[in-house]
C-alpha positions in Angstrom: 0.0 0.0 0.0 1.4 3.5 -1.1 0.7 7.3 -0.4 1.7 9.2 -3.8 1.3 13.0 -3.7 1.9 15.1 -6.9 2.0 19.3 -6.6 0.6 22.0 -8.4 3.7 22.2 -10.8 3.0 18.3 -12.1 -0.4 19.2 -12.6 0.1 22.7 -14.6 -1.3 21.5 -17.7 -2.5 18.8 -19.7 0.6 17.5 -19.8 1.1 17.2 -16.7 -2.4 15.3 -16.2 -1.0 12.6 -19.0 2.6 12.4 -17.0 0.5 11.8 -13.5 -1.5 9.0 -15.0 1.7 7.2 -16.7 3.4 7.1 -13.1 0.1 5.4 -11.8 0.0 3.4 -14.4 3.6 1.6 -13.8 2.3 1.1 -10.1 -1.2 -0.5 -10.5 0.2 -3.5 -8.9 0.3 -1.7 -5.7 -3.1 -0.3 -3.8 -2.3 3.3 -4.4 -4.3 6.5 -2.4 -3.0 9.9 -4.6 -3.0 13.0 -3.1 -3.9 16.2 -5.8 -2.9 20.0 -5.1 -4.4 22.6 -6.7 -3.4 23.1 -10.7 0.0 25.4 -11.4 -0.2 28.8 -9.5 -4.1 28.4 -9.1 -4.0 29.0 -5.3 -2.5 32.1 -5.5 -5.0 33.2 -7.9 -7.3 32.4 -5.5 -5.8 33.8 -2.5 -6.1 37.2 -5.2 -9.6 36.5 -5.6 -10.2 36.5 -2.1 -8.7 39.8 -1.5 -11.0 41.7 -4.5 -14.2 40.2 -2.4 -12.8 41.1 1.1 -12.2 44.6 -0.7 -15.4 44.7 -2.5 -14.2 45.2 -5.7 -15.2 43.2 -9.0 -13.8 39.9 -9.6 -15.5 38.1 -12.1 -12.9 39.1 -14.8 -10.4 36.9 -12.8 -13.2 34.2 -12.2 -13.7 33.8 -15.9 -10.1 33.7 -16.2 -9.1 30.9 -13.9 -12.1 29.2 -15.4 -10.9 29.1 -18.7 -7.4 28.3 -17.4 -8.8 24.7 -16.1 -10.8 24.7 -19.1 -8.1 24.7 -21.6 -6.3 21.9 -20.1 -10.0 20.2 -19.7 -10.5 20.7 -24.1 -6.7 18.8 -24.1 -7.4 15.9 -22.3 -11.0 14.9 -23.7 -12.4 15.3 -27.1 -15.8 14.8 -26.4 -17.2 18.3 -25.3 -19.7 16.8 -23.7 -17.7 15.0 -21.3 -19.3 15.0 -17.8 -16.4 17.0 -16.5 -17.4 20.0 -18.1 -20.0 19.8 -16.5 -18.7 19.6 -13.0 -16.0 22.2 -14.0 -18.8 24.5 -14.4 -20.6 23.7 -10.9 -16.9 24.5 -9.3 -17.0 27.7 -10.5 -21.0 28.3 -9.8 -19.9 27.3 -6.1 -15.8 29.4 -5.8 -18.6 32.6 -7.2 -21.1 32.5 -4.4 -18.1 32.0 -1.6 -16.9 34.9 -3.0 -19.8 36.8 -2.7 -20.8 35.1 0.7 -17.0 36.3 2.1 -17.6 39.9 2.5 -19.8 38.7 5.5 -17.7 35.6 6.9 -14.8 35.8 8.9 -11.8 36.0 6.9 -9.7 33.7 7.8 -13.0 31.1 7.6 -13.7 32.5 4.0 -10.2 32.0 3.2 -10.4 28.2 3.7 -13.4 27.7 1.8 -11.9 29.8 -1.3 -8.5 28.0 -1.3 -10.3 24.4 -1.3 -11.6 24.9 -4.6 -8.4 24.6 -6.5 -7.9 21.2 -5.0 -11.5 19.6 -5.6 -11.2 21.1 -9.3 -7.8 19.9 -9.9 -9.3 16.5 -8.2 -11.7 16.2 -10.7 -10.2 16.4 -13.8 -7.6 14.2 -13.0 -9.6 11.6 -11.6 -12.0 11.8 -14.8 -8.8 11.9 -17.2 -7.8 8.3 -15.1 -11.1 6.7 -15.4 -11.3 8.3 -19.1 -7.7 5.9 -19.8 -8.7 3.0 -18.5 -7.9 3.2 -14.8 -10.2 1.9 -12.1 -10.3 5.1 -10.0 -12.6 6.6 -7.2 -12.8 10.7 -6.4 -13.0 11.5 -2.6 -13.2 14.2 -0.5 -10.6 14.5 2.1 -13.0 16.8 3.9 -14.9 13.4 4.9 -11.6 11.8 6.1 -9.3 14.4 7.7 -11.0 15.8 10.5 -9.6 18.8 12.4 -10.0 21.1 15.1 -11.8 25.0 13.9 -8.6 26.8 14.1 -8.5 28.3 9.9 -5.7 28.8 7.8 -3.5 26.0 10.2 -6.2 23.5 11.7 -4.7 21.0 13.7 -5.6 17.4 13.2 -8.3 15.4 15.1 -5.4 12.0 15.1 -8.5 9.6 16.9 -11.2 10.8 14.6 -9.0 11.2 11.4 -7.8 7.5 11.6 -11.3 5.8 12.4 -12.3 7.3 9.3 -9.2 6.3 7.0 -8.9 2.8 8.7 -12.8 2.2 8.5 -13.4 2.8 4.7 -10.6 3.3 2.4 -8.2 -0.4 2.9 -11.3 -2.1 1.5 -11.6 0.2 -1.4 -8.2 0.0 -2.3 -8.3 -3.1 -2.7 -10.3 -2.6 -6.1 -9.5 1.1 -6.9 -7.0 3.9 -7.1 -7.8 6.5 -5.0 -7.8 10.0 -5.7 -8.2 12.7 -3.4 -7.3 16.5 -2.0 -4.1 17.7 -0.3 -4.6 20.6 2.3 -8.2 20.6 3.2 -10.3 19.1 6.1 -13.6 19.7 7.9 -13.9 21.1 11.2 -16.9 19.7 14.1 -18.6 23.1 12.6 -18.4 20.9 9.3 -17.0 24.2 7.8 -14.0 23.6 5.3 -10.6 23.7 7.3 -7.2 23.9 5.7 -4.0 22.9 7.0 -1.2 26.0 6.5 0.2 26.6 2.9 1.2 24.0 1.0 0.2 21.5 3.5 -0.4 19.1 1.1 2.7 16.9 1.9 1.3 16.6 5.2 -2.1 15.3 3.8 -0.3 12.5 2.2 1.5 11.8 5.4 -1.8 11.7 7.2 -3.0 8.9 4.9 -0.1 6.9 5.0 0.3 7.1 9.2 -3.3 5.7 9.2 -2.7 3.5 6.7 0.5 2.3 7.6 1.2 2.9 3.9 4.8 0.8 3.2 5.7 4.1 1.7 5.1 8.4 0.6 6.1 9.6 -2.8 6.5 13.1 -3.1 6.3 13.5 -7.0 8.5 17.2 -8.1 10.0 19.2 -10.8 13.4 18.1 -8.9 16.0 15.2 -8.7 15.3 14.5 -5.0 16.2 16.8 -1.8 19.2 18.7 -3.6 21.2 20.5 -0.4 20.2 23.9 -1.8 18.1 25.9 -4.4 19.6 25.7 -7.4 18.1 28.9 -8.9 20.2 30.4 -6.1 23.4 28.4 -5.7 25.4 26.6 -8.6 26.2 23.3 -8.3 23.5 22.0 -6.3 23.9 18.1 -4.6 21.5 15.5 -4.3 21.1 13.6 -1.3 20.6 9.9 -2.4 19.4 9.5 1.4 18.4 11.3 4.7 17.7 10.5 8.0 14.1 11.6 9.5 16.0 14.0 11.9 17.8 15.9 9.0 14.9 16.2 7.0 12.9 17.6 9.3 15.6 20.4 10.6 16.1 21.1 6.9 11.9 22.1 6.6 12.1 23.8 10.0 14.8 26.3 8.6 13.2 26.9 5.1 13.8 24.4 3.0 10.9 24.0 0.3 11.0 20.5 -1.0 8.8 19.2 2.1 5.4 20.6 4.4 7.1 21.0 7.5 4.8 19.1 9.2 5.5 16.0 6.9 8.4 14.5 8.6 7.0 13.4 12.3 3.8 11.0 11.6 6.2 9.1 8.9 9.0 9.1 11.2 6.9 8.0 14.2 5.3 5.0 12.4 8.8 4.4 10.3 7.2 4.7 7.0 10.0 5.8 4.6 9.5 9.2 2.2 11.0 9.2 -1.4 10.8 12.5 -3.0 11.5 11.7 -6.8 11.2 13.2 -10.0 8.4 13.5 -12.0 10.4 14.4 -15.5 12.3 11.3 -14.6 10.0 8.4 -12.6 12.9 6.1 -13.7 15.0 7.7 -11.3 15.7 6.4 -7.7 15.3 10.7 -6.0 15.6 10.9 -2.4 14.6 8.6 0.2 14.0 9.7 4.0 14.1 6.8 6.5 15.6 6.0 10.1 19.4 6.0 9.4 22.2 7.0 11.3 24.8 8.2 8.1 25.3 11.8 8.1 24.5 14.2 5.3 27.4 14.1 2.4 27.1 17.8 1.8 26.8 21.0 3.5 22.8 22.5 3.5 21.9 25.9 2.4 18.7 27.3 3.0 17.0 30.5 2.1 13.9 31.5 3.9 12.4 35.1 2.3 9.9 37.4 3.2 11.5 37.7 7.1 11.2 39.8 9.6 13.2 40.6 12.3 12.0 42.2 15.6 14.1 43.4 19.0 12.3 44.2 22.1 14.6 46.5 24.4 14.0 46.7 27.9 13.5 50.6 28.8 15.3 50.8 32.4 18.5 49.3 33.4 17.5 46.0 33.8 17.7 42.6 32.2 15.8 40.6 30.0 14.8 37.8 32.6 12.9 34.5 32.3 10.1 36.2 33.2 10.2 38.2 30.0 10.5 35.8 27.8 7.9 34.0 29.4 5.2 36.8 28.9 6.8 36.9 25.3 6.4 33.4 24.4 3.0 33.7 25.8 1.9 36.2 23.2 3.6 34.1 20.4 1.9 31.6 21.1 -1.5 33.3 21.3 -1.1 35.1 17.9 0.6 31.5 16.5 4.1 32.9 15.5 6.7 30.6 14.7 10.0 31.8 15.4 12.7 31.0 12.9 15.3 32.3 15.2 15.9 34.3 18.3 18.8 35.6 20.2 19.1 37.7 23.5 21.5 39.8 24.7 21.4 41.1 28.9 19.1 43.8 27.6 17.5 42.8 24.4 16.0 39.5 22.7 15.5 39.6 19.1 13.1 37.3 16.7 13.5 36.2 13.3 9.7 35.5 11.9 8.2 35.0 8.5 6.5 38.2 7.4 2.7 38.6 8.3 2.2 42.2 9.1 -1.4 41.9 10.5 0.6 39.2 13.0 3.4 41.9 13.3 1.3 44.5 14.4 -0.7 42.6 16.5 2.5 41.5 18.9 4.1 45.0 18.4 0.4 47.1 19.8 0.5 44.2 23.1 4.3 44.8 23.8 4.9 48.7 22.6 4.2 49.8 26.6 6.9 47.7 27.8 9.8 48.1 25.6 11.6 49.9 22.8 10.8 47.8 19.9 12.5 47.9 16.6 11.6 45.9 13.4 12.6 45.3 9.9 11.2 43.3 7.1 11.5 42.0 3.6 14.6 40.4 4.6 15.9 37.2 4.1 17.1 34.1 6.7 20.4 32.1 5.5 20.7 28.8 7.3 23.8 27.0 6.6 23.4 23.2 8.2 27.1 21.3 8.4 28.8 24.7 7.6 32.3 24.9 6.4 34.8 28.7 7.0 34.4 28.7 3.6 31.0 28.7 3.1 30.7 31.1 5.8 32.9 33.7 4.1 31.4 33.0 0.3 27.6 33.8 1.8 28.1 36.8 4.2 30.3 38.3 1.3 28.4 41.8 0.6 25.8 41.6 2.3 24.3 43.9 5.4 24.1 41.1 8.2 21.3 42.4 10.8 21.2 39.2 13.1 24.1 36.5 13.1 24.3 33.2 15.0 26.5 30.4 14.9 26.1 26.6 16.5 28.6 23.6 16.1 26.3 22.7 13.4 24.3 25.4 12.2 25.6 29.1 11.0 22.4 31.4 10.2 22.5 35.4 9.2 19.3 37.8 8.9 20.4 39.7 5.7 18.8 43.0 3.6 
C-alpha cells in the first residue's frame, strides 16, 4: 500500500495530467491512495480573488479567467465536449462565485479556507476523470470526509483519533479494487466548515494517509531530482542527497527548506514509514529517500527563507531581560501562532527572526509597545547553513548587510537585507 502525492507544478497543464496517469499506471500492482494539489499557480489566484471580495471590488474578470485556465487543459485531455467533467468544471466555478460573494460577510480567515479548497477539488476532478477516461479503475474523494480537524483556519490542527477511524474504517477495502484519488490541504472542522492545514500542506495530507494507513511508503512527485542541499536557482552546483535521516529532513523544513510541508516528517518518522521524493520528468529515477538511518548528510545545507522579519524588544530601564520576559513573550507568540525561525538575547534585548505577516506583526508589536523599545525590519531574508564549512561562511556573508548572526557547532544562520 502506497501514499503518492503530486503538486501543483505536475499538474500545470495537460501534460502534466497525462505524465500523473503514466506514473500510476507503472504502479497499478500496488493499492495506491493519490494525493492532488491545486493546478499550477491556481491558489494564489485564488488567495487574489479573495482579497478583491474582502475589498469589495469586481472579480469576475479573474473568475472567468481561472475558469478558462482549467478549461483549456479540460478541451486537451477529452475530445468529447460533452464529457461529464465539463459539467462539474462549471458547478466548481458556480460554487468558488457564491463563496466569494458570501466572504464579505464571513470571517476572513474562515472565507479563506473555503476559497482555497476549490483549487484542489477542481484539480481533483479532472484528473480523476482523465484516469477513469484511460482505463484506470479510479474513485474521487473528499478528504474533507476523512481528515478531521479542530476549527482553528488557515492551520487547523488534526483530530489523530477521529482522522484515523475514518481512513482505517473505509478506504483499505476500497483500495483493494481502486486507485484513489483525493485532496491535499483541506479538512472539515466539528462546525463541518471547510478547514485547511497552513500553505502548502499538502505533503502533510499524504502523510496523514499513510500514518493511518500504515502505507509501506510516501512519494512526493516534483519538478526536482530529489532533496538537492540547496536551491539551485540560487546556488550553482547544487547536490543531491541519495538518502536522509528523519532527523535531518525535518531540521532542513524547519529552517526553510521548500521541497517538504514541514509538518510532513514526524507522523512518517513515528510509524517508520520511509519518504521518497523523486522526479516526475524522470519516474525512472531512484530521487531521495528519507528513512531512520544513522549516516550523516554528504554535503553541506543551504537554506534561504524570504519574506522575514526581524524584531528586538529593548528593555526601557536598566535592567535585564529575565525569564520572566521571555515567558510573557512566548506567551503572546503563542497566542497570535508565530513561529519563530530564530531568536537571540542579549542582557538587555531579545530579538526574533519571523516569516512576514504584518497583521501578525502588528498585533505582537500594539501588546508589547508599553513595555519596551521595539524595533523591526522586514522583507529580509534568513540564511541557514546546516554542516557549515569557514568557507561557506565567508562565500555567503560576502556583501551583504548582516542584521542578526548566530552560529552553533552545526548550524551558521545570518538575517540579511
Amino acid at each position: 500500500m502506497k501514499v503518492f502525492k503530486f503538486g501543483g507544478a505536475s499538474v500545470k497543464d495537460a501534460e502534466g495530467v497525462k505524465n500523473v496517469a503514466k506514473i500510476i499506471s507503472a504502479h497499478k500492482e500496488d493499492p495506491l491512495l493519490v494525493v492532488v494539489s491545486a493546478m499550477g499557480k491556481t491558489t494564489n489566484a485564488l488567495e487574489e480573488l479573495l482579497q478583491l471580495s474582502l475589498e469589495h471590488q469586481s472579480f469576475q474578470e479573474q473568475v472567468n479567467s481561472l475558469y478558462e485556465y482549467h478549461l483549456q487543459i479540460v478541451k486537451a485531455l477529452f475530445s468529447d465536449l460533452r464529457h461529464e467533467v465539463h459539467f462539474q468544471l462549471a458547478q466548481r466555478f458556480q460554487s468558488l462565485t457564491r463563496a466569494l460573494h458570501k466572504a464579505k460577510k464571513q470571517n476572513a480567515a474562515q472565507a479563506y479556507d473555503e476559497i482555497v479548497a476549490h483549487g484542489e477539488l477542481i484539480s481533483t476532478i479532472i484528473v480523476q476523470a482523465y484516469l477513469a477516461d484511460t482505463g484506470h479503475s479510479c474513485r474521487w474523494l473528499d478528504a474533507r470526509d476523512y481528515i478531521s480537524t479542530n476549527s482553528l483556519h488557515k492551520e487547523a490542527q488534526i483530530n489523530w483519533s477521529l482522522t484515523s477511524s475514518k481512513i482505517t474504517r473505509e478506504l483499505p477495502g476500497l483500495m483493494e479494487e481502486e486507485v484513489m484519488i483525493t485532496q491535499g490541504f483541506i479538512g472539515r472542522s466539528p462546525e463541518g466548515e471547510t478547514t485547511t492545514l497552513g500553505r502548502e500542506g499538502s505533503d502533510f495530507s499524504a502523510a496523514i494517509f499513510a500514518t493511518c494507513l500504515n502505507a509501506d511508503s510516501v512519494t512526493i512527485w516534483k519538478d526536482v531530482p530529489g532533496v538537492l542541499n540547496a536551491d539551485p536557482k540560487l546556488i550553482k552546483n547544487t547536490v543531491l542527497y541519495p538518502q536522509l535521516s528523519y532527523t535531518e529532513a525535518a531540521e532542513m523544513t524547519y529552517y526553510g527548506a521548500s521541497v517538504i510541508h514541514p509538518k510532513t516528517i514526524k507522523p512518517l518518522a513515528n510509524h517508520k514509514i520511509p519518504l521518497l521524493v523523486r522526479s516526475f520528468y524522470h519516474p525512472e529515477e531512484p530521487g531521495t529517500r528519507i528513512f531512520e538511518m544513522d549516516h550523516q548528510m554528504e554535503a553541506p545545507a543551504i537554506i534561504f527563507k524570504k519574506k522575514q522579519t526581524l524584531i528586538s524588544f529593548n528593555i526601557r530601564d536598566i535592567s535585564f531581560i529575565t525569564e520572566r520576559n521571555l515567558s510573557h513573550l512566548f506567551f503572546l507568540l503563542d497566542l497570535l501562532h508565530i513561529k519563530i525561525n530564530l531568536m537571540q538575547n542579549s542582557a538587555i534585548s531579545f530579538s526574533i527572526c519571523i516569516d512576514s505577516n504584518p497583521a501578525k506583526t502588528e498585533a505582537l508589536i500594539g501588546n508589547l509597545e508599553n513595555e519596551y523599545d521595539i524595533y523591526y525590519n522586514s522583507d529580509l531574508t534568513l540564511i541557514t547553513i546546516k554542516n557549515y564549512t569557514p568557507e561557506l561562511i565567508e562565500e555567503l556573508s560576502e556583501g551583504k548587510e548582516i542584521l542578526l548572526e548566530q552560529k552553533t557547532r552545526s548550524n551558521f544562520q545570518i538575517v540579511v537585507r
